[in-house]
PDB file with SEQRES, HELIX, SHEET and CRYST1 records, atoms N, CA, C and O in Angstrom:
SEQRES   1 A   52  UNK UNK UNK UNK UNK UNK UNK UNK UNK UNK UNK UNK UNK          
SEQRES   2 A   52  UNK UNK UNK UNK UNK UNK UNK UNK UNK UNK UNK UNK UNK          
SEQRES   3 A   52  UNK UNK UNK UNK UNK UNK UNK UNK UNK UNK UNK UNK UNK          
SEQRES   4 A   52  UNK UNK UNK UNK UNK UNK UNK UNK UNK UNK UNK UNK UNK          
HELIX    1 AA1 UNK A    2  UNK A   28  1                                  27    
HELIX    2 AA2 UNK A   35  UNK A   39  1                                   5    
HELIX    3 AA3 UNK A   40  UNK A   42  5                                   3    
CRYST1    1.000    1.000    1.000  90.00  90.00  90.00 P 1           1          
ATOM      1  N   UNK A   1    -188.091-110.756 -12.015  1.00  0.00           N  
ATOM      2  CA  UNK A   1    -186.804-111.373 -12.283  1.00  0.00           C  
ATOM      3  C   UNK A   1    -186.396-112.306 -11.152  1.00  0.00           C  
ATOM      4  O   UNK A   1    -185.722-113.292 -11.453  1.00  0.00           O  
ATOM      5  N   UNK A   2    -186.714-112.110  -9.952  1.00  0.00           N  
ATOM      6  CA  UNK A   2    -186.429-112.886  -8.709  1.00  0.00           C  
ATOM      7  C   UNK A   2    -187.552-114.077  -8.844  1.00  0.00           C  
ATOM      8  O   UNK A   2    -187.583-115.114  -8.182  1.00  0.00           O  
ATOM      9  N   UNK A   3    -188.102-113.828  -9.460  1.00  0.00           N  
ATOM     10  CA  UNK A   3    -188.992-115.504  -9.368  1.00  0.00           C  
ATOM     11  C   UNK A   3    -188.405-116.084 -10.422  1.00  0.00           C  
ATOM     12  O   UNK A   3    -188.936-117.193 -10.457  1.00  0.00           O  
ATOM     13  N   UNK A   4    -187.537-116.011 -11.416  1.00  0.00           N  
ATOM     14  CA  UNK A   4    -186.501-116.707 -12.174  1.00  0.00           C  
ATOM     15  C   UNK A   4    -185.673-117.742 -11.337  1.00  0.00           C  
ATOM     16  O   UNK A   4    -185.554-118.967 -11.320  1.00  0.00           O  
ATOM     17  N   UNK A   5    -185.133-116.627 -10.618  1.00  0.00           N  
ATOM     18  CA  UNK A   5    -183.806-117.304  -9.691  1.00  0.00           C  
ATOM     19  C   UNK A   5    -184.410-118.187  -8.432  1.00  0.00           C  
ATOM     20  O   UNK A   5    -183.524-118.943  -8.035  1.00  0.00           O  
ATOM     21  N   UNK A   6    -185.641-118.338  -7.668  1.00  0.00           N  
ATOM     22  CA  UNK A   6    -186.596-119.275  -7.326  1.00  0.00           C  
ATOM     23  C   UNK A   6    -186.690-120.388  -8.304  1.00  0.00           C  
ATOM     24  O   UNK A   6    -186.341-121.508  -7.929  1.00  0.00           O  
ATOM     25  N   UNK A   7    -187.096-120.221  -9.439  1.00  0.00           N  
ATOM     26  CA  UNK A   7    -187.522-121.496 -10.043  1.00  0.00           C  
ATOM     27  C   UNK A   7    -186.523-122.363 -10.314  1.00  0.00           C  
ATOM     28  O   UNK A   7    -186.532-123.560 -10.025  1.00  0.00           O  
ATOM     29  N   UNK A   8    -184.954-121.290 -11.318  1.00  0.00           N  
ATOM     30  CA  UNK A   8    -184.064-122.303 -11.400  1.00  0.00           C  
ATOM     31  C   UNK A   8    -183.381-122.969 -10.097  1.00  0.00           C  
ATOM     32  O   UNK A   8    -182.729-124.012 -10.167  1.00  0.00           O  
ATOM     33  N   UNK A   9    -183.537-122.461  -9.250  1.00  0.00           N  
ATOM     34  CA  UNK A   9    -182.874-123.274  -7.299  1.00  0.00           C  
ATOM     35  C   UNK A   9    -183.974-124.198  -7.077  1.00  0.00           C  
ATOM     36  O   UNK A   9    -183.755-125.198  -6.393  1.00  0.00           O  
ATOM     37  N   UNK A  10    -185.068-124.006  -7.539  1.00  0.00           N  
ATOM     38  CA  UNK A  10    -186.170-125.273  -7.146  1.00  0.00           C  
ATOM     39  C   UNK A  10    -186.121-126.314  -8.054  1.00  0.00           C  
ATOM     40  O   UNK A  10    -186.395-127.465  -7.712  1.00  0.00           O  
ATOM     41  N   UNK A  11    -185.746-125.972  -9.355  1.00  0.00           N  
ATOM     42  CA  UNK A  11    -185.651-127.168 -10.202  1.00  0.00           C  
ATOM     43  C   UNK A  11    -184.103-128.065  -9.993  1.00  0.00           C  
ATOM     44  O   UNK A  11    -183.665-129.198 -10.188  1.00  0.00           O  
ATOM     45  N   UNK A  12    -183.779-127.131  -9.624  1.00  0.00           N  
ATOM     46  CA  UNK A  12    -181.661-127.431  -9.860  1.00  0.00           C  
ATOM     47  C   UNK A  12    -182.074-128.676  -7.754  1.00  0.00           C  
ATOM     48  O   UNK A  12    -181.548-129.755  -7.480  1.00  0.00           O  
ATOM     49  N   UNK A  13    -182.942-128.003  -6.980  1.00  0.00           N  
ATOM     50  CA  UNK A  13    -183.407-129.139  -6.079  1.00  0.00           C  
ATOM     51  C   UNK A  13    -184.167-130.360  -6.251  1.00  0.00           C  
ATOM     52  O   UNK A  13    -183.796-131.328  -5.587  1.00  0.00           O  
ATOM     53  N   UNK A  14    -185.464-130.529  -7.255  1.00  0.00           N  
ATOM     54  CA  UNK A  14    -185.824-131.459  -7.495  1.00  0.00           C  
ATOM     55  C   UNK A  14    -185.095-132.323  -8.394  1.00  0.00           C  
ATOM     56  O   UNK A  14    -185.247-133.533  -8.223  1.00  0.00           O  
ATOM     57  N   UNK A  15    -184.243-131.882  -9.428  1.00  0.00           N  
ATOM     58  CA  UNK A  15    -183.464-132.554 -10.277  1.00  0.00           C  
ATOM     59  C   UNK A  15    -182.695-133.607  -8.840  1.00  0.00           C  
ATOM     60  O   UNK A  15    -182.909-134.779  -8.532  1.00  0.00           O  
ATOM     61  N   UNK A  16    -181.887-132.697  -8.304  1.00  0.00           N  
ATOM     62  CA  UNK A  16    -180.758-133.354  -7.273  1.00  0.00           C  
ATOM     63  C   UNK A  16    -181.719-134.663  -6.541  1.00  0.00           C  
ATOM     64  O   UNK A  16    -181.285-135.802  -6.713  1.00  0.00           O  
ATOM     65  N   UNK A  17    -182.670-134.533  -5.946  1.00  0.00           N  
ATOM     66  CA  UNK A  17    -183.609-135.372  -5.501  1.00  0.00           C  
ATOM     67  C   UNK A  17    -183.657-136.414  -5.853  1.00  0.00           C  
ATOM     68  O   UNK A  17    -183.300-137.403  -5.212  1.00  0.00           O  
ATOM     69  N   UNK A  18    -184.395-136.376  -7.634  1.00  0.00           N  
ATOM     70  CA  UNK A  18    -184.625-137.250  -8.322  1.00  0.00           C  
ATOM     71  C   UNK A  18    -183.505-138.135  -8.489  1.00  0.00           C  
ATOM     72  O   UNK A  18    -183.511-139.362  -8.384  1.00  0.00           O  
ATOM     73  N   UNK A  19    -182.343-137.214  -8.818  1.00  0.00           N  
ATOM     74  CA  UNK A  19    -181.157-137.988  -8.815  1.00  0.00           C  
ATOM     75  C   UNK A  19    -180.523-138.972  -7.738  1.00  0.00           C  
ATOM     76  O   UNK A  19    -180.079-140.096  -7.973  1.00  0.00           O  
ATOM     77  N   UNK A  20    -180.583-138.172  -6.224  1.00  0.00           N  
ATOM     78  CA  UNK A  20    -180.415-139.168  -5.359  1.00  0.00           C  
ATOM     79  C   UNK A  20    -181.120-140.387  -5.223  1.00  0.00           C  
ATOM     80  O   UNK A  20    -180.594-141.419  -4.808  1.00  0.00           O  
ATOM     81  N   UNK A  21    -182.364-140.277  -5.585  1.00  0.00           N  
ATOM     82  CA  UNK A  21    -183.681-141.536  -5.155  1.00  0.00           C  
ATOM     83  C   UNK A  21    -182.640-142.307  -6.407  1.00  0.00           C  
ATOM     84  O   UNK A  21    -181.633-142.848  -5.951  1.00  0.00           O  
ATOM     85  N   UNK A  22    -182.808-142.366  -7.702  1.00  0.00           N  
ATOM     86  CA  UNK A  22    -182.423-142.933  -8.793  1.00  0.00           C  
ATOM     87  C   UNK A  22    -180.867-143.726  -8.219  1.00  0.00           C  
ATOM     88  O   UNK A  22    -180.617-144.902  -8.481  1.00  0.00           O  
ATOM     89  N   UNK A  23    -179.889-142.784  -7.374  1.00  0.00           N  
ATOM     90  CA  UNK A  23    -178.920-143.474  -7.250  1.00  0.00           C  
ATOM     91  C   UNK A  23    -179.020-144.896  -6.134  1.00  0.00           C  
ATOM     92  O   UNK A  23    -178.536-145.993  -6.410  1.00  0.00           O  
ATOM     93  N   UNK A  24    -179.759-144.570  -4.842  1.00  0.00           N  
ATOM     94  CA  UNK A  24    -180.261-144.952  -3.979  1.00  0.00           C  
ATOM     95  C   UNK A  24    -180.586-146.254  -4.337  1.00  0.00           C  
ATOM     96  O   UNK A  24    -179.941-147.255  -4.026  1.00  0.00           O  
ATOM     97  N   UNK A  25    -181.719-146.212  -5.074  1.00  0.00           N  
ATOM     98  CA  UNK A  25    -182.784-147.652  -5.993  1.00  0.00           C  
ATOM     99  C   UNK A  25    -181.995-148.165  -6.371  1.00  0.00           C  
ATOM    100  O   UNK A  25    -182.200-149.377  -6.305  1.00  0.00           O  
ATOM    101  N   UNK A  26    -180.798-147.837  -6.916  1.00  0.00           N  
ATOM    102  CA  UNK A  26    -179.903-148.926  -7.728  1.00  0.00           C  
ATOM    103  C   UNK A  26    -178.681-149.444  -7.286  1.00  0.00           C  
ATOM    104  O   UNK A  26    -178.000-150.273  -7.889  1.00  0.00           O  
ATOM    105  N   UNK A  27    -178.430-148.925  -6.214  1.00  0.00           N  
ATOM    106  CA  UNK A  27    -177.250-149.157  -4.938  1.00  0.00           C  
ATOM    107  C   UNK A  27    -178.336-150.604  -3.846  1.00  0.00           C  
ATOM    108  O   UNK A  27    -178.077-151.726  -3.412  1.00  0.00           O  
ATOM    109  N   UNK A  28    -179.567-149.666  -3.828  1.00  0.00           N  
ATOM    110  CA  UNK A  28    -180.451-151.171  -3.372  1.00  0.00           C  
ATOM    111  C   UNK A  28    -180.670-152.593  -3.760  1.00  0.00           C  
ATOM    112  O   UNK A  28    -180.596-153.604  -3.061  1.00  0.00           O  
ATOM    113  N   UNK A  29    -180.896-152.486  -4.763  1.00  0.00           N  
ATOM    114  CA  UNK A  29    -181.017-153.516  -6.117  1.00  0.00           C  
ATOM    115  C   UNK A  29    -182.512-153.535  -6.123  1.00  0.00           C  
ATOM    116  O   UNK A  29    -183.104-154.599  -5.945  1.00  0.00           O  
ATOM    117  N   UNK A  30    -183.232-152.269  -6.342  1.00  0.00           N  
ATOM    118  CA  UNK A  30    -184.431-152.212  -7.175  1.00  0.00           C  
ATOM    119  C   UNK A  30    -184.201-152.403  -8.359  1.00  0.00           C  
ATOM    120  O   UNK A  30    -185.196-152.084  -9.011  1.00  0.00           O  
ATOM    121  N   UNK A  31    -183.158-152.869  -9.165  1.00  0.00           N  
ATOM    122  CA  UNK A  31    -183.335-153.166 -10.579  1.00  0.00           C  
ATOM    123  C   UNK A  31    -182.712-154.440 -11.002  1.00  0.00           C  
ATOM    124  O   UNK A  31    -182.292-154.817 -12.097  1.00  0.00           O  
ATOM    125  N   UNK A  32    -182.764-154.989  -9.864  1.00  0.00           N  
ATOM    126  CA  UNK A  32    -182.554-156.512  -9.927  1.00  0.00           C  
ATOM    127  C   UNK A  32    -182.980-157.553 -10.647  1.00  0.00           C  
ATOM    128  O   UNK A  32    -184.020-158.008 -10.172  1.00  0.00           O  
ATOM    129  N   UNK A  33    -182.606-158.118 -11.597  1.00  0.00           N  
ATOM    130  CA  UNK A  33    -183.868-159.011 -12.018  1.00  0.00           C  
ATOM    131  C   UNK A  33    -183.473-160.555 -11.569  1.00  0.00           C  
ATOM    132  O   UNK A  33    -182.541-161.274 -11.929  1.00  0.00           O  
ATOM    133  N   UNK A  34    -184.792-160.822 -10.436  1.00  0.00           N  
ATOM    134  CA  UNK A  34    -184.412-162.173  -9.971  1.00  0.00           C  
ATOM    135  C   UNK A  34    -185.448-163.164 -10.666  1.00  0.00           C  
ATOM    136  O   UNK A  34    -185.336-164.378 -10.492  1.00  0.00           O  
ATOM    137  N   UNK A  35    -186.294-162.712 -11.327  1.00  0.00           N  
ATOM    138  CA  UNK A  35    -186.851-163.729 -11.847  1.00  0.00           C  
ATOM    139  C   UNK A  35    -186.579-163.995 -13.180  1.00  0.00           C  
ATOM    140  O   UNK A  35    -186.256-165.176 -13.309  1.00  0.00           O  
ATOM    141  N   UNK A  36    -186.578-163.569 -13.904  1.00  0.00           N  
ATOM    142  CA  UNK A  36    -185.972-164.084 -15.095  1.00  0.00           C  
ATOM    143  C   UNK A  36    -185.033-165.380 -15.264  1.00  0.00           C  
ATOM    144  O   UNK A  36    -185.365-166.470 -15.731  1.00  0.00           O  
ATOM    145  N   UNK A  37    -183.941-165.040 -14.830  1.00  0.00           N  
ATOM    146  CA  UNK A  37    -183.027-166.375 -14.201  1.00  0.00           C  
ATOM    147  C   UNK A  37    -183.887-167.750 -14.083  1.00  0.00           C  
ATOM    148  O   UNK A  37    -183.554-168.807 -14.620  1.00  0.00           O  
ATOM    149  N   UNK A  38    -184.984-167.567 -13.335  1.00  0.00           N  
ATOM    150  CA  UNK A  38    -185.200-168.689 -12.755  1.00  0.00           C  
ATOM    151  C   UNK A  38    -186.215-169.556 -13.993  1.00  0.00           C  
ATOM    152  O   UNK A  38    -186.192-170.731 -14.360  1.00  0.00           O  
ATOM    153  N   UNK A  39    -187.216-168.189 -14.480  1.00  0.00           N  
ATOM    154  CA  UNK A  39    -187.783-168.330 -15.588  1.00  0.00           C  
ATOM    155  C   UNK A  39    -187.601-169.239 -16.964  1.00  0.00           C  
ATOM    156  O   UNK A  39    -188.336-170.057 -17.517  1.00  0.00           O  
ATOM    157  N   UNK A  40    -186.025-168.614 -17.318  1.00  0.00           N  
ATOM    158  CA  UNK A  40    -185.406-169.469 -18.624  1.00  0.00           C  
ATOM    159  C   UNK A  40    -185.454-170.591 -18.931  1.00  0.00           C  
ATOM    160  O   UNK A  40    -185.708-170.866 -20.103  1.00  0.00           O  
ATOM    161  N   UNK A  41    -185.242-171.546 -18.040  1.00  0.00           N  
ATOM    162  CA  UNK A  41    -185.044-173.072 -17.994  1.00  0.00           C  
ATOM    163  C   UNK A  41    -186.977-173.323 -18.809  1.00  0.00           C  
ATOM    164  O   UNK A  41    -187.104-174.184 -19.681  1.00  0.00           O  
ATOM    165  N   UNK A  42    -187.989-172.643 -18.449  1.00  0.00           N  
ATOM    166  CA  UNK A  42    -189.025-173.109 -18.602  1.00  0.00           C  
ATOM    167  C   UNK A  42    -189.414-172.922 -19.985  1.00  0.00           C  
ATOM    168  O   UNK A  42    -190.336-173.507 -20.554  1.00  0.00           O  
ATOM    169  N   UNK A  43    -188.421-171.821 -20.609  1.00  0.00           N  
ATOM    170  CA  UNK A  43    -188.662-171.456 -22.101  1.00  0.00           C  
ATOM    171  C   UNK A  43    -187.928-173.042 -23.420  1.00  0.00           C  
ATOM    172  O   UNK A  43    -186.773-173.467 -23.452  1.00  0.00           O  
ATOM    173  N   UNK A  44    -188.731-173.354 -24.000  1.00  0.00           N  
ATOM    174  CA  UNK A  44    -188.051-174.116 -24.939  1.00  0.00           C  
ATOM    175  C   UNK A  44    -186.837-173.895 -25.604  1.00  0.00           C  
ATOM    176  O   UNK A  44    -186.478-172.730 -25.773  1.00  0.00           O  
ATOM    177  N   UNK A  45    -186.102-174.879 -26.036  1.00  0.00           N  
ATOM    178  CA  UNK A  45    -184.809-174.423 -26.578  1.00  0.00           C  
ATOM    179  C   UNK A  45    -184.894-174.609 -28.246  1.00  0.00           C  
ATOM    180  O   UNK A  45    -185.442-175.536 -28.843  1.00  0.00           O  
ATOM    181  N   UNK A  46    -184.123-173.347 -28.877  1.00  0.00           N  
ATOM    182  CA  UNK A  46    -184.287-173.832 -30.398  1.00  0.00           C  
ATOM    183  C   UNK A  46    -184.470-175.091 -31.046  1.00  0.00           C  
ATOM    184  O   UNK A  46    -183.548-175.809 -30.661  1.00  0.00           O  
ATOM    185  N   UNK A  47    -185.222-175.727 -31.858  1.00  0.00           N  
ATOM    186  CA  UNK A  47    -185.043-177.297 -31.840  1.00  0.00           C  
ATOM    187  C   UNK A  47    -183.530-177.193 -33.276  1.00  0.00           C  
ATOM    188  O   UNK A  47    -183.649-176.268 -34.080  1.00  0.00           O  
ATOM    189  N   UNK A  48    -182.658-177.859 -33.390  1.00  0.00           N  
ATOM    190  CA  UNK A  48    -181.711-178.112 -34.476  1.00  0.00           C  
ATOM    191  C   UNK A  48    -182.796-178.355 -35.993  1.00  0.00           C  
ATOM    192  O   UNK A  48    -183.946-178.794 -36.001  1.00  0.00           O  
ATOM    193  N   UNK A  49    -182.148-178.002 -36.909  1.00  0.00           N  
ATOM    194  CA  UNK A  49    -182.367-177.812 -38.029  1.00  0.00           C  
ATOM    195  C   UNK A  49    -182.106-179.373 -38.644  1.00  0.00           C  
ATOM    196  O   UNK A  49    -180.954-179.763 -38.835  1.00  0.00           O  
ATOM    197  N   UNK A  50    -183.239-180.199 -38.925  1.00  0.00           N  
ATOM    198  CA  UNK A  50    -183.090-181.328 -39.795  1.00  0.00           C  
ATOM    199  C   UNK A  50    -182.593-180.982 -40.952  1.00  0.00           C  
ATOM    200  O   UNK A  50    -182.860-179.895 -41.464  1.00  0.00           O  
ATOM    201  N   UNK A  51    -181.522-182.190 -41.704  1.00  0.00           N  
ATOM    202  CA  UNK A  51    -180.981-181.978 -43.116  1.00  0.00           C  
ATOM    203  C   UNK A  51    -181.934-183.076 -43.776  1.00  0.00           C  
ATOM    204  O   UNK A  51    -182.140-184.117 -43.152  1.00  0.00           O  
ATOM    205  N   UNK A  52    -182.299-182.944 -44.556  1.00  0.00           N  
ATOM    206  CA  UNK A  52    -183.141-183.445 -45.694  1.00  0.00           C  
ATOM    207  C   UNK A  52    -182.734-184.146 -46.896  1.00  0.00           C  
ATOM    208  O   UNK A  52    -183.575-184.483 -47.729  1.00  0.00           O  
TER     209      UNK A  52                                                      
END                                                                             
């Protein structure tokens, strides 16, 4: 029964972990997207619809 209460304190620690790194990365701006932005201009633009 005591290796229950081990596992859930080890998971209830790696959860917290995971969670800090996750908050961390995104307070950094690992989820930044800087290229895209720059990207767009190179994509074609819809052409308008000729009337006939």
């Amino acid at each position: 029964m005591s290796v229950i209460y081990i596992l859930i304190i080890l998971s209830v620690i790696v959860a917290g972990t995971f969670l800090g790194l996750f908050i961390w990365a995104n307070k950094s701006g690992q989820y930044d997207d800087t290229t895209t932005p720059s990207m767009r201009m190179l994509f074609d633009d819809k052409k308008p619809e000729s009337k006939d």
